[in-house]
C-alpha positions in Angstrom: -5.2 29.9 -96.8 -8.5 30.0 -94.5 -9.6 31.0 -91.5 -13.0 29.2 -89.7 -13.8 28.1 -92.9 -13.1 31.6 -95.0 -10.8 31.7 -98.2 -8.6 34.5 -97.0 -8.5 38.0 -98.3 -5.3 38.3 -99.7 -5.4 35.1 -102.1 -8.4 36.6 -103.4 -6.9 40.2 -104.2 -4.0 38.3 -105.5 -5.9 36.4 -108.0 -7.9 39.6 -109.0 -4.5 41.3 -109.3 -3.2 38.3 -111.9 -6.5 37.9 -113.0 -6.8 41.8 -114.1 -2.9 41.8 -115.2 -3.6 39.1 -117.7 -6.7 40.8 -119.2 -5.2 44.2 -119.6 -2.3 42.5 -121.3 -4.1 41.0 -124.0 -6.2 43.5 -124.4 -3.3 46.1 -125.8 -2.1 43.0 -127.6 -4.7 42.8 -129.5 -5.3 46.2 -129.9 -2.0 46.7 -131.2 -1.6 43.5 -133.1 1.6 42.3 -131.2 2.8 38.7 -131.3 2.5 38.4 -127.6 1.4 40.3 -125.1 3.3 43.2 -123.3 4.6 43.3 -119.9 1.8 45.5 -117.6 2.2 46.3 -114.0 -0.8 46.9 -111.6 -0.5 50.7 -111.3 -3.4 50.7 -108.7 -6.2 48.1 -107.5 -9.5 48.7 -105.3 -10.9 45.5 -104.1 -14.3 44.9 -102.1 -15.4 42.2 -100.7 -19.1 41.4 -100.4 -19.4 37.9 -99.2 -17.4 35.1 -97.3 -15.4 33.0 -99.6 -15.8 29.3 -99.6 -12.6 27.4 -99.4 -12.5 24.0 -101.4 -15.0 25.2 -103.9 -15.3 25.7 -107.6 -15.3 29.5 -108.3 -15.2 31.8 -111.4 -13.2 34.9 -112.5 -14.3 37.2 -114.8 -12.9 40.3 -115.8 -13.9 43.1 -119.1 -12.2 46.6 -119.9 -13.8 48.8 -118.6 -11.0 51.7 -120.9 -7.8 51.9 -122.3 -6.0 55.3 -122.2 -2.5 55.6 -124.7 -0.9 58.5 -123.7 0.2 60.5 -126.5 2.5 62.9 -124.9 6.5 61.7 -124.6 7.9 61.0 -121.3 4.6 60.6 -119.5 4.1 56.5 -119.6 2.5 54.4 -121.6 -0.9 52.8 -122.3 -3.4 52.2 -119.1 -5.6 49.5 -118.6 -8.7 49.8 -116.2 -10.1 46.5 -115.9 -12.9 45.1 -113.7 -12.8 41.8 -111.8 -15.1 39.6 -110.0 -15.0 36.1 -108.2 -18.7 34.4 -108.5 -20.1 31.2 -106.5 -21.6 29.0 -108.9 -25.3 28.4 -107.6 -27.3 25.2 -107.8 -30.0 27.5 -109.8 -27.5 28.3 -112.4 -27.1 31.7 -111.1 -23.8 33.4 -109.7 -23.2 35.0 -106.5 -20.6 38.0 -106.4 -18.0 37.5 -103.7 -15.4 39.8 -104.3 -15.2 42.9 -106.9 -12.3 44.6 -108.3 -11.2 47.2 -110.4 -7.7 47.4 -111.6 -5.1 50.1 -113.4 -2.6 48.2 -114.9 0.5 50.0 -116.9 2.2 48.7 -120.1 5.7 48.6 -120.0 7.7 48.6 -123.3 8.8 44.7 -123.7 6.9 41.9 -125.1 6.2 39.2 -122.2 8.8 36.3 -123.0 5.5 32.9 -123.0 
């Protein structure tokens, strides 16, 4: 999980990944008024890293739609989801420093998620 003291890369793009899945997901629930959220698959995902992340330390995840694109025309897919992602480090000033940025495509499917 770290290396000389450095939260590795790939836990990091895997909780932007879940992270960005889960907001694109409620966002076209509520959009469509569904009872639960659809199932969405990460069509594509750029993630950069700017700092070193500390490992045994509180961080935060935040994440906002950035667009949501139904397709109208049959047999081309459904709804995408571009979401944006970032890990912060809390500061003692009360600020936030960016660690990691993301920004995600994820792809509704047609089922409901089963909670």
């Amino acid at each position: 999980m770290q290396l000389n003291g450095i939260l590795n890369g790939g836990i990091l793009s895997t909780l932007l990944d879940c992270h960005g899945n889960w907001t694109a997901a409620i966002a076209l629930m509520d959009r469509s008024c569904l009872p639960k959220p659809p199932l969405t698959l990460t069509a594509s995902m750029l993630v950069s890293y700017k700092e070193p992340s500390p490992p045994d330390t509180e961080l935060i995840v935040r994440s906002h739609v950035v667009a949501v694109r139904e397709n109208q025309n049959p047999g081309l897919g459904k709804a995408a989801v571009e979401v944006d992602v970032a890990v912060l480090l809390p500061q003692a000033d009360g600020s936030e420093k960016l660690l990691v940025q993301g920004t995600g495509i994820f792809k509704r499917l047609g089922a409901l998620r089963a909670l």
